[in-house]
C-alpha positions as CSV (number, residue, x, y, z in Angstrom):
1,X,190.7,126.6,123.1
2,X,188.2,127.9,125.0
3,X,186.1,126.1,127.0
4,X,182.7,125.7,124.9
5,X,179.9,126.5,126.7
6,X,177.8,123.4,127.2
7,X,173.9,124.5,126.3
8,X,171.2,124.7,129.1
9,X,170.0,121.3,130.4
10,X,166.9,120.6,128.7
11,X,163.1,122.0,130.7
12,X,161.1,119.0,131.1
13,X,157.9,119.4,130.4
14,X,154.9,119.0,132.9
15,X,152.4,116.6,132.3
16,X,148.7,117.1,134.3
17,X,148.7,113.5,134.7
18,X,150.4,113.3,137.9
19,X,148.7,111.0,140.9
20,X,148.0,113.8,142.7
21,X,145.7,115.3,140.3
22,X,144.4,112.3,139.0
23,X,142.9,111.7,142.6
24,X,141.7,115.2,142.3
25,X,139.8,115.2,139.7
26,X,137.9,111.9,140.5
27,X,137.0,113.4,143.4
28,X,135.8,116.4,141.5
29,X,133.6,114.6,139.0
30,X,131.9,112.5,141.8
31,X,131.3,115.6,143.7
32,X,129.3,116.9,140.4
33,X,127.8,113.4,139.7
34,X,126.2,113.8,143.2
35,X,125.8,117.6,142.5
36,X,123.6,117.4,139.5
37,X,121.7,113.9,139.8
38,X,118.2,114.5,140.9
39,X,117.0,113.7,144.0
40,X,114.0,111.5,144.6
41,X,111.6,112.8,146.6
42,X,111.0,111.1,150.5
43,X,108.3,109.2,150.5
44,X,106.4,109.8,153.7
45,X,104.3,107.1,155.3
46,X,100.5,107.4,154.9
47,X,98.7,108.8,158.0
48,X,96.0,106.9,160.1
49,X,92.7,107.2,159.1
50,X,91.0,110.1,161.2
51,X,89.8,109.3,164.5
52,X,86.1,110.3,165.1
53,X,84.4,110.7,168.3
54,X,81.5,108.2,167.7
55,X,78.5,107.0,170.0
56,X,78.5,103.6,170.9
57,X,76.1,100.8,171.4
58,X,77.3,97.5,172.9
59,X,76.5,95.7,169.2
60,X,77.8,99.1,167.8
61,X,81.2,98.2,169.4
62,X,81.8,94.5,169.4
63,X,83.3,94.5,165.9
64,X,86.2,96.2,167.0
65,X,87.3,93.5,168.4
66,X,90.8,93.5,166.5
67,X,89.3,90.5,164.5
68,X,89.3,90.9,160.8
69,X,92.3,94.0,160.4
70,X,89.8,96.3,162.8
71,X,91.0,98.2,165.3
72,X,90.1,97.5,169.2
73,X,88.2,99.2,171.0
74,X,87.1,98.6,174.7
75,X,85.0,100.5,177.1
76,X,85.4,101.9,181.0
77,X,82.6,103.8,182.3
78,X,81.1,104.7,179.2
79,X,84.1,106.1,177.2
80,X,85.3,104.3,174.7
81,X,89.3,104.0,174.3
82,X,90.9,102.5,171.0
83,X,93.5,100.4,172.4
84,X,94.4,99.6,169.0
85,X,98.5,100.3,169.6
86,X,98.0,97.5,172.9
87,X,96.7,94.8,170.3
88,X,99.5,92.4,171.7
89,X,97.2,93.0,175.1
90,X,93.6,93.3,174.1
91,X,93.0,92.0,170.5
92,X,93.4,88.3,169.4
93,X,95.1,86.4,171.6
94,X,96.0,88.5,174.4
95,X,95.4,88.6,177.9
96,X,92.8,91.1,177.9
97,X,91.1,90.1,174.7
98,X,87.8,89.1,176.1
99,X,87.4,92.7,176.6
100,X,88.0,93.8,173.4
101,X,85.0,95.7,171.6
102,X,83.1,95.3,174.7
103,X,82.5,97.5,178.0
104,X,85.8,96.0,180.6
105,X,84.0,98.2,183.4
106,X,83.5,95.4,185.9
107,X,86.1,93.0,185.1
108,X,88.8,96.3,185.4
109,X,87.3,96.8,188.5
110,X,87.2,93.6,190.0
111,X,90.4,92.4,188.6
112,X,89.1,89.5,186.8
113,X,89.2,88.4,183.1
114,X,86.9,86.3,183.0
115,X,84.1,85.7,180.2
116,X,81.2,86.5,183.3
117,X,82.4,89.8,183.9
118,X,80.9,91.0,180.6
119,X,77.2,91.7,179.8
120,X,75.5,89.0,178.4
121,X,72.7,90.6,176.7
122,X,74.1,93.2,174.2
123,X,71.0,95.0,173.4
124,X,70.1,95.2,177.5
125,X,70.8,98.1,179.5
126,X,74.5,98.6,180.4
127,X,75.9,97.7,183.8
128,X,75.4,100.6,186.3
129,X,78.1,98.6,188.8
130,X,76.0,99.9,191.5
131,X,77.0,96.4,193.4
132,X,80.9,96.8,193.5
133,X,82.6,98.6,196.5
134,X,84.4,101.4,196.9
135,X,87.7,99.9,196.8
136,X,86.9,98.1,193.0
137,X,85.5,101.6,192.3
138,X,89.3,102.7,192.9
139,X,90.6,100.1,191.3
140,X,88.2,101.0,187.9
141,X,89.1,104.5,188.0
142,X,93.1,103.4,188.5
143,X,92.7,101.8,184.7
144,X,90.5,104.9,183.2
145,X,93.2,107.5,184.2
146,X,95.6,105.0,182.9
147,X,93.8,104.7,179.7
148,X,93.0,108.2,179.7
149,X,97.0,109.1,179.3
150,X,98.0,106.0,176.9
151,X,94.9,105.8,174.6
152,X,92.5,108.4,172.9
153,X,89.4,108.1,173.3
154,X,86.8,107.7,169.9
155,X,83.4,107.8,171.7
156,X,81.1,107.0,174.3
157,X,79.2,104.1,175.2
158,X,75.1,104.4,175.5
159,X,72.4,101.2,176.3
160,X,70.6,100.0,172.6
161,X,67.1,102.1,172.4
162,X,68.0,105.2,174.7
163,X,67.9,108.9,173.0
164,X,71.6,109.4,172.3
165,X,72.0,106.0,170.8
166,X,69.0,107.1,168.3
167,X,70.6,110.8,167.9
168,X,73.6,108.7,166.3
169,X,72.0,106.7,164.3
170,X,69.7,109.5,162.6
171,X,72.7,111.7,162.3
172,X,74.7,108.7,160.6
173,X,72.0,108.4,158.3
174,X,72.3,112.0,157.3
């Protein structure tokens, strides 16, 4: 007899469903989960309010004290600087915080914090420092240019009563 020829071995049949492609496609339909979900918009932070330049009287500026969630202000030779990003030094509770809102010309210059180194009288004329020597001069300019390059400056300081004080105030009214 012959030998019978034995029939081809069976094909086996492919199945998608292997590991591999399992992994694939999960990776696929994250990929287009992320793909098409919408995207929320970044919320930016809300801006400062706008800083502007402002004349100052002594009363005018006390308030800014850093009392009552307002910022703080403090004065050196007539310009007014808002120290408002130094609260942990000037505002409630810090070293400096007797000069807040108030013009620090003298005690800068003379290197004292104490409460007699500001102007008593709010509404008198504002210290000229026409008594301090050169050297506490230095000293007082040493802390403008230093305030100059940390803080901006919002204004200017002027005595109660004189003609830019009442140039503010009409144009404040307006």
């Amino acid at each position: 007899m012959a030998d019978a020829v034995s029939p081809p071995p069976a094909t086996e049949v492919a199945t998608i469903a292997t590991p591999i492609n399992l992994i694939l496609i999960t990776l696929f339909m994250v990929l287009l989960y992320y793909r098409l979900t919408p995207k929320t918009a970044a919320t930016l932070p809300t801006p400062p309010a706008p800083t502007v330049f402002k004349t100052f009287t002594p009363p005018d500026l006390e308030p800014y004290n850093g009392r009552n969630n307002m910022p703080v202000y403090l004065a050196v030779r007539g310009r007014v600087f808002d120290v408002t990003p130094g609260r942990n030094f000037y505002g409630p509770g810090g070293p400096y915080a007797n000069f807040a809102g108030r013009d620090a010309s003298r005690g800068l210059a003379c290197g004292s914090f104490d409460e007699d180194m500001l102007t008593k009288d709010l509404n008198g004329p504002l210290d000229t420092l026409s008594d301090l020597g050169e050297e506490e001069m230095e000293a007082m300019r040493g802390w403008e240019e230093r305030f100059s390059e940390k803080y901006l400056v919002v204004g200017r300081l002027v005595p109660v009563g004189s003609d830019e004080a009442q140039e503010a105030t009409q144009a404040e009214k307006l």
